[in-house]
mmCIF file of the N, C-alpha and C atoms, coordinates in Angstrom:
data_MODEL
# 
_entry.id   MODEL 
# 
loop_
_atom_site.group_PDB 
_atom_site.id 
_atom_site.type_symbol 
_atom_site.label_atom_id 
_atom_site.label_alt_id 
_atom_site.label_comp_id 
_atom_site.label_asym_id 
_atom_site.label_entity_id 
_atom_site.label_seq_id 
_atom_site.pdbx_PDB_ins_code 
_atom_site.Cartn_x 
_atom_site.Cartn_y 
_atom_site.Cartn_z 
_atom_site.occupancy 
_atom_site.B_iso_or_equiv 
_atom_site.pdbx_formal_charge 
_atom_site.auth_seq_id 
_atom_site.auth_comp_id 
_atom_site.auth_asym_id 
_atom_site.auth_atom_id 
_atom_site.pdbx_PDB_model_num 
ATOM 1   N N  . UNK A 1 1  ? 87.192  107.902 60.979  1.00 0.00 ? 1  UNK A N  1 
ATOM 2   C CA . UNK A 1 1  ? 88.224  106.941 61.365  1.00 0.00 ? 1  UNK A CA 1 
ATOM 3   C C  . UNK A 1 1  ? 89.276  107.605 62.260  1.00 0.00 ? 1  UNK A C  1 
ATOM 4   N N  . UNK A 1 2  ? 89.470  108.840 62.194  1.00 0.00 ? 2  UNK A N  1 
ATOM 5   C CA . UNK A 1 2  ? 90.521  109.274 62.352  1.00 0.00 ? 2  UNK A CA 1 
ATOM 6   C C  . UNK A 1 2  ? 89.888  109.873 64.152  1.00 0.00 ? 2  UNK A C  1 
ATOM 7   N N  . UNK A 1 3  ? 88.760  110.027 64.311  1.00 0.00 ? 3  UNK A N  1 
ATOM 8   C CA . UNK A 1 3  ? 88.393  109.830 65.644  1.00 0.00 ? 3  UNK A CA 1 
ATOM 9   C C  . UNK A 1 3  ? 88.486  108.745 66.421  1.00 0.00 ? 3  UNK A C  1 
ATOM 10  N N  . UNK A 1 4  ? 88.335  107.595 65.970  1.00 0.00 ? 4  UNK A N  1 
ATOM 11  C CA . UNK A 1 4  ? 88.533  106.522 66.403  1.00 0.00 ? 4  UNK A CA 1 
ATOM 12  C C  . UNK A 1 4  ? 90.053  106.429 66.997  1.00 0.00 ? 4  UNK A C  1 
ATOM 13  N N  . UNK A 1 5  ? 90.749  106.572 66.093  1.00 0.00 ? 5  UNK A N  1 
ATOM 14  C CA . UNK A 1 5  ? 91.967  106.474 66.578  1.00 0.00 ? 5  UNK A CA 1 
ATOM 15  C C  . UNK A 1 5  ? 92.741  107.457 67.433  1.00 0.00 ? 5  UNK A C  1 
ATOM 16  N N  . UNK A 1 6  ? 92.044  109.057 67.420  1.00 0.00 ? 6  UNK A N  1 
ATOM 17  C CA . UNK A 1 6  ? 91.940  109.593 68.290  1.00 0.00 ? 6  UNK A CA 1 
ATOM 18  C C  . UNK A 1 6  ? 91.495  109.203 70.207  1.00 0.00 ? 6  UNK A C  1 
ATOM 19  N N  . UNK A 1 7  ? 90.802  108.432 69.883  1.00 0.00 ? 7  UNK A N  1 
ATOM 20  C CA . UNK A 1 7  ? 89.519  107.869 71.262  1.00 0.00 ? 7  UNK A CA 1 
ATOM 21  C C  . UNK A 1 7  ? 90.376  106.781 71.569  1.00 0.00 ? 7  UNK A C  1 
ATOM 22  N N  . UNK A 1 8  ? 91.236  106.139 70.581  1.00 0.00 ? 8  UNK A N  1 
ATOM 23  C CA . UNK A 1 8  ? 92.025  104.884 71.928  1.00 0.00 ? 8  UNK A CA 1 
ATOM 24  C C  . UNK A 1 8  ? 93.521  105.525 71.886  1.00 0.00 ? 8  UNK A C  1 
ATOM 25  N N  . UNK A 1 9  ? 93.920  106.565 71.088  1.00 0.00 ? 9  UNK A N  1 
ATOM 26  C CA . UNK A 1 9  ? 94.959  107.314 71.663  1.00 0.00 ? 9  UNK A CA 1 
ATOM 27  C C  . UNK A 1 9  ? 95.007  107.658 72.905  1.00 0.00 ? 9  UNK A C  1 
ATOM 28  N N  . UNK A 1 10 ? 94.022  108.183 73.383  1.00 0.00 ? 10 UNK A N  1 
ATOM 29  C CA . UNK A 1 10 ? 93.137  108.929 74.315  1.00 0.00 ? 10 UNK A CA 1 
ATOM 30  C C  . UNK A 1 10 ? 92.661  108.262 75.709  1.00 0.00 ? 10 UNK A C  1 
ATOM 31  N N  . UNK A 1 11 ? 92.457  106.634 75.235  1.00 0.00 ? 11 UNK A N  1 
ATOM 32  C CA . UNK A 1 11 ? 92.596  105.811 76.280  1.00 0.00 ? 11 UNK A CA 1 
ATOM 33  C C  . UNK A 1 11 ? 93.797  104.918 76.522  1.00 0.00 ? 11 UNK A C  1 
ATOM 34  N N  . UNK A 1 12 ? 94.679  105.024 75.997  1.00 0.00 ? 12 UNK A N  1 
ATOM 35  C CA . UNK A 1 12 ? 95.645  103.954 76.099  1.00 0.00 ? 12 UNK A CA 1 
ATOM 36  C C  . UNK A 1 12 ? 96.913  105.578 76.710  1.00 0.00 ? 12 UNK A C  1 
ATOM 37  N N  . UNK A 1 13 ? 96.682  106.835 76.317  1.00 0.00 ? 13 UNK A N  1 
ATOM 38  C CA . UNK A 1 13 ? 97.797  107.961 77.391  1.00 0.00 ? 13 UNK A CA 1 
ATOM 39  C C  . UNK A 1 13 ? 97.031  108.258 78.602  1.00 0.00 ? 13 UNK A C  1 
ATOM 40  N N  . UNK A 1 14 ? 95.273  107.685 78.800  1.00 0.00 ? 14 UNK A N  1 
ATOM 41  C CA . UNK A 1 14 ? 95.063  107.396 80.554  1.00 0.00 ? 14 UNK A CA 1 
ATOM 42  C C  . UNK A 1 14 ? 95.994  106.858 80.952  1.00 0.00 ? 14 UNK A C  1 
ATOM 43  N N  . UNK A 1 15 ? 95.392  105.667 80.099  1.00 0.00 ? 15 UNK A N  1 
ATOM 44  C CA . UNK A 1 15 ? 96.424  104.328 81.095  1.00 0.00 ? 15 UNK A CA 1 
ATOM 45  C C  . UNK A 1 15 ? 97.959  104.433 81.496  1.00 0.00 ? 15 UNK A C  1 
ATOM 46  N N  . UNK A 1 16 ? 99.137  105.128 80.671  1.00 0.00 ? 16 UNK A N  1 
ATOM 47  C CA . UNK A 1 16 ? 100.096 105.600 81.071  1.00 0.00 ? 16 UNK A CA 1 
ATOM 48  C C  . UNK A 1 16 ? 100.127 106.108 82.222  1.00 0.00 ? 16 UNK A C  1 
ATOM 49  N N  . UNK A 1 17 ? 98.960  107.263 81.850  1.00 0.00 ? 17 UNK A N  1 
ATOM 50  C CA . UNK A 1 17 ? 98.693  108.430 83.034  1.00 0.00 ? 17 UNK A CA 1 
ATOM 51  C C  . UNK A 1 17 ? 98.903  107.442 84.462  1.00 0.00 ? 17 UNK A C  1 
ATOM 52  N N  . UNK A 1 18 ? 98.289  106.933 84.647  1.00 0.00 ? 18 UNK A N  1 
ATOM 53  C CA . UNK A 1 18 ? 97.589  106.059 85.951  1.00 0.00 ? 18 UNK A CA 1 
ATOM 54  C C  . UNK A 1 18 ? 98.771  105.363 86.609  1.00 0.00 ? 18 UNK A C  1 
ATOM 55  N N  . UNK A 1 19 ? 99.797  104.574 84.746  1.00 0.00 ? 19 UNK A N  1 
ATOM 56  C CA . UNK A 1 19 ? 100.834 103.856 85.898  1.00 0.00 ? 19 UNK A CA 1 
ATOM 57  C C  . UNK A 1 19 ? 101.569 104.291 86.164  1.00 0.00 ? 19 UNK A C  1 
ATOM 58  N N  . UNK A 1 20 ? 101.804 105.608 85.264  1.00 0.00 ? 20 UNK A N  1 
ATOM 59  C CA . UNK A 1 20 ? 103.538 106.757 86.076  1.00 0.00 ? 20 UNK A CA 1 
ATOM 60  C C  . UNK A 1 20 ? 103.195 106.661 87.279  1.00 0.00 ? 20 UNK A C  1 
ATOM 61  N N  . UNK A 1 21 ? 101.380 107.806 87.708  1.00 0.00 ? 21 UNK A N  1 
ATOM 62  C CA . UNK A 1 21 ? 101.243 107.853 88.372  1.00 0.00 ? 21 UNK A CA 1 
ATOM 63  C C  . UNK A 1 21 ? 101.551 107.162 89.919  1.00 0.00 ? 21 UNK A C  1 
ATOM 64  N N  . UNK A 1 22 ? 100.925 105.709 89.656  1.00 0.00 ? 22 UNK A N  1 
ATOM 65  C CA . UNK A 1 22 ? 101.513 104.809 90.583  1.00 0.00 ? 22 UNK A CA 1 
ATOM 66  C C  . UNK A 1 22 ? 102.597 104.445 90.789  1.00 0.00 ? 22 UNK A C  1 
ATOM 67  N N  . UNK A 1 23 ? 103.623 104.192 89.796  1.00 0.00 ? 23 UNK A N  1 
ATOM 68  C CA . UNK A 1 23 ? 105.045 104.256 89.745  1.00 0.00 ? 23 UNK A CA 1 
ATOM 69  C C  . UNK A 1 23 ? 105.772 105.195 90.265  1.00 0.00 ? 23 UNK A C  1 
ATOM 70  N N  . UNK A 1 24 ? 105.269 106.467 90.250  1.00 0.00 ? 24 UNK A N  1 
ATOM 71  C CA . UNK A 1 24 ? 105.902 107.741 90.900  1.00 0.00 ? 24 UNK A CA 1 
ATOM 72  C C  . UNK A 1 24 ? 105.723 107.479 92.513  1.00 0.00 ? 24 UNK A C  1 
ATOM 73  N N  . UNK A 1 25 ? 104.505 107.046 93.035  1.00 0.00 ? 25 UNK A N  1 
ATOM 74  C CA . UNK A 1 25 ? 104.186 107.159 94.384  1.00 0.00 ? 25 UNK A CA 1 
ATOM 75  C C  . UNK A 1 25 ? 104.537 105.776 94.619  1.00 0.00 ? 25 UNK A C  1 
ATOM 76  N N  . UNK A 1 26 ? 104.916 104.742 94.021  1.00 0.00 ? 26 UNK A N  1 
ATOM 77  C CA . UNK A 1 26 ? 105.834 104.083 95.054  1.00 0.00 ? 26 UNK A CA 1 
ATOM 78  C C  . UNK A 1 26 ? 107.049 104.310 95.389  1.00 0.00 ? 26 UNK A C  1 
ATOM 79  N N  . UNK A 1 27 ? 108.048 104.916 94.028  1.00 0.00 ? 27 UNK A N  1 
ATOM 80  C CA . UNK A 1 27 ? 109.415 105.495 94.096  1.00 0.00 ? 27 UNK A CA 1 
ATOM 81  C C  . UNK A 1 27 ? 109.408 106.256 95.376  1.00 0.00 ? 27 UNK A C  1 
ATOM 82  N N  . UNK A 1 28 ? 108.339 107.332 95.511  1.00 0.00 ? 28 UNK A N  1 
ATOM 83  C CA . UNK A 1 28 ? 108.511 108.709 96.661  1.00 0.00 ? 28 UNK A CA 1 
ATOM 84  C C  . UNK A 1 28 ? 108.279 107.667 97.929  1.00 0.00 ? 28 UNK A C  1 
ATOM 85  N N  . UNK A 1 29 ? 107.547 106.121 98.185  1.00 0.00 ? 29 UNK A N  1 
ATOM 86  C CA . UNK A 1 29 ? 107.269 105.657 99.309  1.00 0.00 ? 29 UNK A CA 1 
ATOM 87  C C  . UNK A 1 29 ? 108.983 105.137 99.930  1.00 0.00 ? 29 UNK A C  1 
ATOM 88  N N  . UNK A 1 30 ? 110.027 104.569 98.832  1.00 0.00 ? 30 UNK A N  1 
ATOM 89  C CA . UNK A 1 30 ? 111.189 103.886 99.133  1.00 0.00 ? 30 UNK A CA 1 
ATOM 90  C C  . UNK A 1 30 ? 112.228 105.209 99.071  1.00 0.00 ? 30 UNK A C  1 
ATOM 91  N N  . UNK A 1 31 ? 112.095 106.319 98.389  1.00 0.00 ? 31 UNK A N  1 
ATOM 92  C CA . UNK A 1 31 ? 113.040 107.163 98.367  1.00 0.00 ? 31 UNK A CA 1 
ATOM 93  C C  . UNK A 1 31 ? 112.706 108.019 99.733  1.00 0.00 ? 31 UNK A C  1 
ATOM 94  N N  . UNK A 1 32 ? 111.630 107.721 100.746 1.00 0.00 ? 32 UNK A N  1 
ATOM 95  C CA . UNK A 1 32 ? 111.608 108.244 102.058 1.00 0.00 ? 32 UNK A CA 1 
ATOM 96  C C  . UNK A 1 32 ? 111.521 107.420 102.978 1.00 0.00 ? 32 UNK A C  1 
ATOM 97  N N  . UNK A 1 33 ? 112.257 106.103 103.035 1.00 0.00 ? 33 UNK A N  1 
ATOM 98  C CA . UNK A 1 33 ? 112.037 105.198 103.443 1.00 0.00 ? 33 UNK A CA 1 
ATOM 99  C C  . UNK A 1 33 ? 113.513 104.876 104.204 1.00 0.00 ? 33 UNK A C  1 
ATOM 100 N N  . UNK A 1 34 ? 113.699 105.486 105.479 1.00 0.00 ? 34 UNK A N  1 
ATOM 101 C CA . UNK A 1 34 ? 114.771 105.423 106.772 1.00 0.00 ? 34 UNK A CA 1 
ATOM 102 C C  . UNK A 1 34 ? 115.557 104.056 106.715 1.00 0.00 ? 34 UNK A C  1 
ATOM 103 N N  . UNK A 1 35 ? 114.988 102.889 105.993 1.00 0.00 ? 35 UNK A N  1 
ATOM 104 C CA . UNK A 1 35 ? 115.244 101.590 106.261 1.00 0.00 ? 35 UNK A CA 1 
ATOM 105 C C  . UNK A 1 35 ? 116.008 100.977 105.048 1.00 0.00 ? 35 UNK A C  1 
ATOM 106 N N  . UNK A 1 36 ? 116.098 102.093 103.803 1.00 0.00 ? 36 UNK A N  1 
ATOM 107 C CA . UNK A 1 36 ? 116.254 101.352 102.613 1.00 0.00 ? 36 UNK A CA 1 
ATOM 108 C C  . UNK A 1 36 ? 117.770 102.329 102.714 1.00 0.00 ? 36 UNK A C  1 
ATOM 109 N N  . UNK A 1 37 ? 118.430 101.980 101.811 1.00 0.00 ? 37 UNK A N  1 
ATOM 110 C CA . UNK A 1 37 ? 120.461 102.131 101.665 1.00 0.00 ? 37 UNK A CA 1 
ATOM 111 C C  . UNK A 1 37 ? 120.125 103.148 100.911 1.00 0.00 ? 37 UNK A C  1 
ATOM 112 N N  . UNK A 1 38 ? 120.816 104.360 101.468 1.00 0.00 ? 38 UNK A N  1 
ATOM 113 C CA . UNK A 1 38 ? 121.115 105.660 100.309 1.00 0.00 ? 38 UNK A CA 1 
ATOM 114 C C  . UNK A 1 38 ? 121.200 105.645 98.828  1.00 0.00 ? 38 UNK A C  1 
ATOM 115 N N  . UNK A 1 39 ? 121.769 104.710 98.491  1.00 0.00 ? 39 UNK A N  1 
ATOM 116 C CA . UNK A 1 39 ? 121.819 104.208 97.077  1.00 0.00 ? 39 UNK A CA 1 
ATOM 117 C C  . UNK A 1 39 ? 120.155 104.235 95.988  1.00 0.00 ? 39 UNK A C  1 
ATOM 118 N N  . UNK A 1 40 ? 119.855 103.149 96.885  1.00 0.00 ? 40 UNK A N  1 
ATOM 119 C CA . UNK A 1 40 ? 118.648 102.847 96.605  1.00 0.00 ? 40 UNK A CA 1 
ATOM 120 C C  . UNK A 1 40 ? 117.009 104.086 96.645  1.00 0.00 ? 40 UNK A C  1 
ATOM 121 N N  . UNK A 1 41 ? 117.965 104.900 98.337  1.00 0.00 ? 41 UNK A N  1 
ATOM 122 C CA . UNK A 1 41 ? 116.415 106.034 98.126  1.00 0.00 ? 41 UNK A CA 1 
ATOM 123 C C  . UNK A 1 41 ? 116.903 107.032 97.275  1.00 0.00 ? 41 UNK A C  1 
ATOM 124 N N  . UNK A 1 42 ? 118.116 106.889 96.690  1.00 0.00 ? 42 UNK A N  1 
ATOM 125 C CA . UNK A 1 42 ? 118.712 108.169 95.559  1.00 0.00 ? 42 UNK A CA 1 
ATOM 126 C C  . UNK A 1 42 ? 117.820 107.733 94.265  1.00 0.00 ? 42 UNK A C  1 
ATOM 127 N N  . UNK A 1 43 ? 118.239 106.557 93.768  1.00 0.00 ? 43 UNK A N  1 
ATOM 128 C CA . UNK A 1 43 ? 117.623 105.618 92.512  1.00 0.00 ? 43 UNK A CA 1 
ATOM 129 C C  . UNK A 1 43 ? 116.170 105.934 92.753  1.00 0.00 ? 43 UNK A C  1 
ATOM 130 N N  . UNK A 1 44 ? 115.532 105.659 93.543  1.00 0.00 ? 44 UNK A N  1 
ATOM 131 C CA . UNK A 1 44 ? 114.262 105.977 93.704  1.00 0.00 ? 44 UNK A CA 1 
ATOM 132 C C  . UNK A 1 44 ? 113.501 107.298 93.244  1.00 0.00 ? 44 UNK A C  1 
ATOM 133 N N  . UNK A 1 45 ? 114.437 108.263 93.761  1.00 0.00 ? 45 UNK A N  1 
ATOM 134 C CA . UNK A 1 45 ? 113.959 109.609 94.290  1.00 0.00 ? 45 UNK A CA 1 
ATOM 135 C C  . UNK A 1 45 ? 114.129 110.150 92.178  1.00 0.00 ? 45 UNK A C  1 
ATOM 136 N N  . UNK A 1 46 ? 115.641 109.517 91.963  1.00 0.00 ? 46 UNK A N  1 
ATOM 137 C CA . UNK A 1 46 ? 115.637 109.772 90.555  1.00 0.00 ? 46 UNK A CA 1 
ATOM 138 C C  . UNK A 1 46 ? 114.533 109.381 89.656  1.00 0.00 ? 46 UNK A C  1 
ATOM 139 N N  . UNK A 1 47 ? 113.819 107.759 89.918  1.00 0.00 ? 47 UNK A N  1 
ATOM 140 C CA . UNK A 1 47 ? 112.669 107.160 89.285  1.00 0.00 ? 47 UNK A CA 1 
ATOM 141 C C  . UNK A 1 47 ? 111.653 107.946 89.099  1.00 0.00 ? 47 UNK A C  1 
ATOM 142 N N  . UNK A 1 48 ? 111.555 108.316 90.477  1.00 0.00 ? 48 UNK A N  1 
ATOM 143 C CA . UNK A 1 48 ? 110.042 109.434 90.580  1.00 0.00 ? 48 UNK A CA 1 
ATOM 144 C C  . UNK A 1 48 ? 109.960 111.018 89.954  1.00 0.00 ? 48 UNK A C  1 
ATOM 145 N N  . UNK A 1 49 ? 111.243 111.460 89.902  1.00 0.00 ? 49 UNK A N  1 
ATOM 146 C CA . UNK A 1 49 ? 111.239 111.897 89.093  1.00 0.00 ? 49 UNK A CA 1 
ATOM 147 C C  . UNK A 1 49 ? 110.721 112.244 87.504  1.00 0.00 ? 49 UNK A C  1 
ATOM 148 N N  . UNK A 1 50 ? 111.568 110.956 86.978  1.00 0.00 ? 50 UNK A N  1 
ATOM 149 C CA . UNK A 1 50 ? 111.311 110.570 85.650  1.00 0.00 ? 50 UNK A CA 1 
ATOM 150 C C  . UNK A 1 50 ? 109.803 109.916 85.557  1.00 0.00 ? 50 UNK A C  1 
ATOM 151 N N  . UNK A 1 51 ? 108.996 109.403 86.335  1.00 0.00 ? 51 UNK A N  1 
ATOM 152 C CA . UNK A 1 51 ? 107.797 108.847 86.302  1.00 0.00 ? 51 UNK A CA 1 
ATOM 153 C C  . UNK A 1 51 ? 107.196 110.141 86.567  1.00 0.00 ? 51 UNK A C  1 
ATOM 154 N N  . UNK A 1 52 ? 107.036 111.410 87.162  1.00 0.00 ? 52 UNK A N  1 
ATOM 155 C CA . UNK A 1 52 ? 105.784 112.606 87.068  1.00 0.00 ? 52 UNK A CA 1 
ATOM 156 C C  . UNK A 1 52 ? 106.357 113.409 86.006  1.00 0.00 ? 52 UNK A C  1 
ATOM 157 N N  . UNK A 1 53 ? 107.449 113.525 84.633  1.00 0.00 ? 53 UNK A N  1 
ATOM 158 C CA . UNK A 1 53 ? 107.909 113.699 83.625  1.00 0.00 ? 53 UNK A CA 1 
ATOM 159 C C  . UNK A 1 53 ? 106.877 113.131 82.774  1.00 0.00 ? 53 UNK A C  1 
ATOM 160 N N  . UNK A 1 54 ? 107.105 111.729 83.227  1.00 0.00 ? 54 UNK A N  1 
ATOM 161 C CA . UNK A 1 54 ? 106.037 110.536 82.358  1.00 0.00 ? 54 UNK A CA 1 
ATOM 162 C C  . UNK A 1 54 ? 104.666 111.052 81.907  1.00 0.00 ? 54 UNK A C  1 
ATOM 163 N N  . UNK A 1 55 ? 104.521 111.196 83.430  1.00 0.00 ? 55 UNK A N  1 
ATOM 164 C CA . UNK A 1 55 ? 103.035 111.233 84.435  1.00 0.00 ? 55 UNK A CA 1 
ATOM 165 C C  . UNK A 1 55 ? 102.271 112.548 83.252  1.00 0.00 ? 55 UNK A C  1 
ATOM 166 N N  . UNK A 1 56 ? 103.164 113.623 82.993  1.00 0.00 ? 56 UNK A N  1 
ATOM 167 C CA . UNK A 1 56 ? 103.066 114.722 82.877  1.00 0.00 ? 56 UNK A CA 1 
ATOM 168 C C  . UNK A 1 56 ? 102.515 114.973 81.175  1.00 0.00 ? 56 UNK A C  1 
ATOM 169 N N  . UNK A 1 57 ? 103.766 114.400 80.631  1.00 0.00 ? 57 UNK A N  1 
ATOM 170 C CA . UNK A 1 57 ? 103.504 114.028 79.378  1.00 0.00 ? 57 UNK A CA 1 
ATOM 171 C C  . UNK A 1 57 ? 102.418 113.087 78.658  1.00 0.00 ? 57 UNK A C  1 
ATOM 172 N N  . UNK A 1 58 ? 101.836 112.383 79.327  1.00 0.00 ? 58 UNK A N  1 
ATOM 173 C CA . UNK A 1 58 ? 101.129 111.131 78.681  1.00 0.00 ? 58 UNK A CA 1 
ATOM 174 C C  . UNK A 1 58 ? 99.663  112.141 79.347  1.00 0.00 ? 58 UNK A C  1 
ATOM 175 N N  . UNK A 1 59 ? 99.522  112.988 80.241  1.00 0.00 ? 59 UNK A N  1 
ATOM 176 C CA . UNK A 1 59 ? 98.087  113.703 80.438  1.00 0.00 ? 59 UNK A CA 1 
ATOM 177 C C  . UNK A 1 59 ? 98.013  114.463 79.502  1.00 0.00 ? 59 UNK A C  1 
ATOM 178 N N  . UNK A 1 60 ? 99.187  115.153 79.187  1.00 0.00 ? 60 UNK A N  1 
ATOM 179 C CA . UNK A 1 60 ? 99.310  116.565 78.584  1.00 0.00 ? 60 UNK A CA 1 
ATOM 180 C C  . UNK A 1 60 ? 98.501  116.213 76.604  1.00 0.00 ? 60 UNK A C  1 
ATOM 181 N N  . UNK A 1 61 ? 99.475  114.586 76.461  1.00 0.00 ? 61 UNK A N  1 
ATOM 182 C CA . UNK A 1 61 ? 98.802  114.142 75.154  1.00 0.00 ? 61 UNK A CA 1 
ATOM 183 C C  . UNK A 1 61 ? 97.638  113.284 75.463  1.00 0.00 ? 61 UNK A C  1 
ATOM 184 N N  . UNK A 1 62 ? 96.825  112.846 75.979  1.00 0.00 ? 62 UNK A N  1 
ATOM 185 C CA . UNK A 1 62 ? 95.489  112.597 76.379  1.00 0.00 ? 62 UNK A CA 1 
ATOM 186 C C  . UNK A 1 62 ? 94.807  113.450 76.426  1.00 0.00 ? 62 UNK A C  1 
ATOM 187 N N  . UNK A 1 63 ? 94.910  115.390 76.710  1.00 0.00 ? 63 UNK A N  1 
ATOM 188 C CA . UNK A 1 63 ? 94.333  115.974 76.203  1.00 0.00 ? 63 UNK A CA 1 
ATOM 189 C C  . UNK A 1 63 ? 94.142  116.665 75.701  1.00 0.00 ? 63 UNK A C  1 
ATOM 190 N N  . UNK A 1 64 ? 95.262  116.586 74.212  1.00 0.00 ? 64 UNK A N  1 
ATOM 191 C CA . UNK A 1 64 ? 95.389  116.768 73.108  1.00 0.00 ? 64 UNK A CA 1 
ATOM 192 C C  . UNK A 1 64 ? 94.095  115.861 71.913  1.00 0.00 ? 64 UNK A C  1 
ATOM 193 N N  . UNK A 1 65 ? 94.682  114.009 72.444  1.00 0.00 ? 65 UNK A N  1 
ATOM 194 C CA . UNK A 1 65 ? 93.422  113.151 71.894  1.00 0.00 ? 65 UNK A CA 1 
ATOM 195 C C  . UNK A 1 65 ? 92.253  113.338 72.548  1.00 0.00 ? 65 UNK A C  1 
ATOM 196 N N  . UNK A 1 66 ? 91.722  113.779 73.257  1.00 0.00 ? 66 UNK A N  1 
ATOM 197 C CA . UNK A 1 66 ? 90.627  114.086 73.924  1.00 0.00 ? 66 UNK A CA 1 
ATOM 198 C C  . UNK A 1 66 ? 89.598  114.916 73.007  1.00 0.00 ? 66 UNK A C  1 
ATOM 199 N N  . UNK A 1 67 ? 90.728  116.222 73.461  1.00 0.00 ? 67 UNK A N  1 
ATOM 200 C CA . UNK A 1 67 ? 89.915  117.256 71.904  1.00 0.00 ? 67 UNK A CA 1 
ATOM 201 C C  . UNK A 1 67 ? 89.826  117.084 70.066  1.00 0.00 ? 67 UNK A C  1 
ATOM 202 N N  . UNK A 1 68 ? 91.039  116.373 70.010  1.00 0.00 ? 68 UNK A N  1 
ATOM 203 C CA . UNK A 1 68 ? 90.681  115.463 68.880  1.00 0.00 ? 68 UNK A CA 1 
ATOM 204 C C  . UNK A 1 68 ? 89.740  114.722 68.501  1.00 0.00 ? 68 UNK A C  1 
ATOM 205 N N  . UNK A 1 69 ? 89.442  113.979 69.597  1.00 0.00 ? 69 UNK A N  1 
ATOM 206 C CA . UNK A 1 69 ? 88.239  112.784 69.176  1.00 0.00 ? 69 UNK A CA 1 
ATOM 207 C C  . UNK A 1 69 ? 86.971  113.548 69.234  1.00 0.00 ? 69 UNK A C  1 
ATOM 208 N N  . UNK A 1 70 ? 87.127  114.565 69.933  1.00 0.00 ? 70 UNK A N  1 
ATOM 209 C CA . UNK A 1 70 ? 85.353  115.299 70.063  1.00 0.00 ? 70 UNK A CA 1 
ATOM 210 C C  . UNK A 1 70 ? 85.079  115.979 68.315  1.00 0.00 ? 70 UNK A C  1 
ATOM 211 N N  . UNK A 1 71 ? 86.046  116.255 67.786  1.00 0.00 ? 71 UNK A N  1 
ATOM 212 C CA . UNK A 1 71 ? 85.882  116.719 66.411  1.00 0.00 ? 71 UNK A CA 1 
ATOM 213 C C  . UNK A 1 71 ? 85.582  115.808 65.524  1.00 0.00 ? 71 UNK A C  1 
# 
């Protein structure tokens, strides 16, 4: 049982993985973006930040459950 719950631990900190991911690379598209108000590419640049933090953490425990579930 306790693999099981390992294996959708495991798929549900992909799925994190995937949307920091994407979340990070739109932040970096508006925080370099000549057209958008300083304000806004600061907020951004801060987002993306905190989203490859995210990004970072939710891989790091995916493969933690990874090696879990193989046991």
């Amino acid at each position: 049982m306790e693999t099981v719950k390992n294996a959708a631990n495991y798929v549900g900190d992909t799925v994190q993985q995937g949307m920091s991911g994407a979340s990070k690379e739109a932040n970096k598209s508006v925080a370099k973006d000549s057209d958008a108000s300083l304000g806004t590419r600061a907020s951004a640049a801060k987002d993306a930040i905190g989203d490859k933090a995210d990004e970072t953490s939710s891989s790091a425990s995916a493969s933690v459950n990874k090696e879990a579930a193989k046991h």
